[in-house]
C-alpha positions in Angstrom: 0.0 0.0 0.0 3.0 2.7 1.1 4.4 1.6 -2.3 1.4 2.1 -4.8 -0.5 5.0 -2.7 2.5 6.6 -1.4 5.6 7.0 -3.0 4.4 5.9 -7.1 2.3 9.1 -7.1 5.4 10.7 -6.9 7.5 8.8 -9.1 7.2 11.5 -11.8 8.3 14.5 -9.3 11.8 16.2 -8.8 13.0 14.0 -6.4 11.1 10.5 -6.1 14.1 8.9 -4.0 12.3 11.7 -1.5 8.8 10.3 -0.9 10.4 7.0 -1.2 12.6 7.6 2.2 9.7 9.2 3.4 7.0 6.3 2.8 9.1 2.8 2.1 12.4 3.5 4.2 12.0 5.5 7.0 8.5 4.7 8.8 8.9 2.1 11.5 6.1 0.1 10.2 8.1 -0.5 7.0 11.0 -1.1 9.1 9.8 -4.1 11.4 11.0 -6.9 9.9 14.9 -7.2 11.4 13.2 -6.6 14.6 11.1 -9.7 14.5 13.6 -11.8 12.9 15.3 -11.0 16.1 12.5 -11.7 18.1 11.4 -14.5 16.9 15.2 -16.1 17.5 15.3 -15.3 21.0 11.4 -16.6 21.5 11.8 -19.5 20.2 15.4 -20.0 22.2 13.7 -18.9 25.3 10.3 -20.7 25.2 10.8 -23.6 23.0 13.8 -25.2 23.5 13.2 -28.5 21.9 13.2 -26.5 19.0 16.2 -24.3 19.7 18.3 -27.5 20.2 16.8 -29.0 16.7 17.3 -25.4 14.3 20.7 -25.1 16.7 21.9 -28.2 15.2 22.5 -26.8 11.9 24.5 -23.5 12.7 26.9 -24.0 10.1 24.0 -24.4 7.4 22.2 -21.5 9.0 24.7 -19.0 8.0 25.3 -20.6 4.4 21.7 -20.0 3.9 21.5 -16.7 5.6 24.5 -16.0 3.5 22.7 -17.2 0.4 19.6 -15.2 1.0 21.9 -12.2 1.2 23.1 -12.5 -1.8 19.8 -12.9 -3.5 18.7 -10.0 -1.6 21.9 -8.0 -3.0 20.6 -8.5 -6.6 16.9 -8.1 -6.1 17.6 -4.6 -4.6 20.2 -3.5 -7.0 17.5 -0.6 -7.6 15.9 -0.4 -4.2 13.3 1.8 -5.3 11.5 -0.5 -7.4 8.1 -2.8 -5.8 10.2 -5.6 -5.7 12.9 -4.4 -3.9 10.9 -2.5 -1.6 8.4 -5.1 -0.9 10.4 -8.2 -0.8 14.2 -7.2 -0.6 13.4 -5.5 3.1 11.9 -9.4 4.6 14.7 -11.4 2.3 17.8 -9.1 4.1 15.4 -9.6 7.7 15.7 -13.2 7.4 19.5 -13.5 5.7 20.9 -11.7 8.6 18.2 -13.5 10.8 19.8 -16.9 10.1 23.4 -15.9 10.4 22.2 -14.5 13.6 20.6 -18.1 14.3 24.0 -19.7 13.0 26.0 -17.8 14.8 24.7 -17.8 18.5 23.9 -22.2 17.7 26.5 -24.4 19.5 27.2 -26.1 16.9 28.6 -23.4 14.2 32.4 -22.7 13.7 30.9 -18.6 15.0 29.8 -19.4 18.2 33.5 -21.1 18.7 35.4 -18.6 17.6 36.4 -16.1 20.2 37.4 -12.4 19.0 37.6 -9.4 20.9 36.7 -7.1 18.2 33.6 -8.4 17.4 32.4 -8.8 21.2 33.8 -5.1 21.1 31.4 -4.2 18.2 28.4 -6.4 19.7 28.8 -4.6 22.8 28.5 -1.0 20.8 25.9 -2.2 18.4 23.0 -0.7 19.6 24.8 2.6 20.8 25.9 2.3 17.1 22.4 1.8 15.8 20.8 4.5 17.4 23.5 7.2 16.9 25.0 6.4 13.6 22.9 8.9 11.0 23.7 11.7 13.3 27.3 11.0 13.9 27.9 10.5 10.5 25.9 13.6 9.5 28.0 15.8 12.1 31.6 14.5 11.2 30.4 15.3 7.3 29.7 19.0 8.2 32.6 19.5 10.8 35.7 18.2 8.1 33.3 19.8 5.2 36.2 22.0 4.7 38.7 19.2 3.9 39.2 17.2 0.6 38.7 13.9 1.7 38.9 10.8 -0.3 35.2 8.9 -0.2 36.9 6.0 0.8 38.6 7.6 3.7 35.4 9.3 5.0 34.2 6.0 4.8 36.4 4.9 7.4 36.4 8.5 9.3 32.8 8.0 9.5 33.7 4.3 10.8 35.8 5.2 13.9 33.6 8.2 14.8 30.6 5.9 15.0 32.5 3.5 17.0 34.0 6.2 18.9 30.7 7.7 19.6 28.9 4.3 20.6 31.6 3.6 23.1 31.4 7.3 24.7 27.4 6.3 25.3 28.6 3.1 26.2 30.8 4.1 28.9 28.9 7.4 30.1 25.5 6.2 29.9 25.0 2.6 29.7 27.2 1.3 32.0 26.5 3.3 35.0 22.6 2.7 34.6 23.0 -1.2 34.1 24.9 -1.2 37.4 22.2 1.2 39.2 19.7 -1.3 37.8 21.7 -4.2 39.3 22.0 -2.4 42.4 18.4 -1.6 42.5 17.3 -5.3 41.7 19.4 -6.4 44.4 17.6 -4.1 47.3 14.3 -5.6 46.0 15.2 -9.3 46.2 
């Protein structure tokens, strides 16, 4: 419906890729799937574990499928304005990343045994990254505005001040209210 009554309206305007931010990309409705991809993972982990310990079996063959859906998702949304891309291509990236997800936390994939700092680094700033990233990004464009700077090396400018960012929230603001919420739990036990 956002794609038909929405945004093709519009198609013929100045700036379609506008109304198509504004109607496909951007509402949260449009937006849901990753979150209950994520959802459904730890539901199913937390309330069915018969079935946790069945899907968890195949960790491995998660992530090659997750992989593969990926990759199908890449070519469907080469033009992510089109109906297909903007129906389909959102759900198909949802459940690729979904299944690596799957994969990766299951005992039994080569993920969940491999031990890295960097990425338990990264999983620990995703959210702060998540939430902050457009803005960050946005601000470290306008303050080295001034500068010729290599796309590719914005790139990875943009990179560390995301990360940088993340783990400033991280330290400053999460950490201190997840130990006032430990200490508060603890008085009420």
């Amino acid at each position: 419906m956002s794609y038909t009554s929405l945004y093709l309206p519009h198609i013929d305007s100045e700036a379609p890729w506008m109304y198509w931010y504004q109607f496909i990309y951007y509402p949260t409705y449009s937006r849901l799937d990753g979150l209950l991809a994520g959802v459904s993972i730890a539901a199913i982990y937390q309330f069915l574990p018969q079935t946790w310990k069945y899907i968890s079996r195949s960790g491995n063959m998660l992530i090659v499928l997750g992989l593969a859906i990926l990759t199908g998702a890449y070519f469907l949304c080469e033009d992510q304005m089109t109906f297909n891309a903007s129906v389909f291509g959102f759900p198909l990236v949802a459940l690729g990343y979904g299944l690596i997800v799957a994969g990766a936390v299951s005992t039994s994939s080569f993920l969940y045994k491999w031990s890295s700092k960097a990425t338990y680094f990264l999983a620990t700033l995703s959210y702060a990254i998540y939430l902050t990233h457009k803005g960050v990004i946005h601000m470290t464009h306008k303050i080295l505005s001034g500068f010729k700077i290599h796309d590719n090396l914005m790139l990875f400018i943009c990179m560390a001040t995301c990360i940088g960012f993340a783990w400033l929230l991280h330290t400053i603001v999460e950490k201190p209210l997840i130990q006032l919420g430990r200490r508060i739990t603890k008085k009420k036990q």
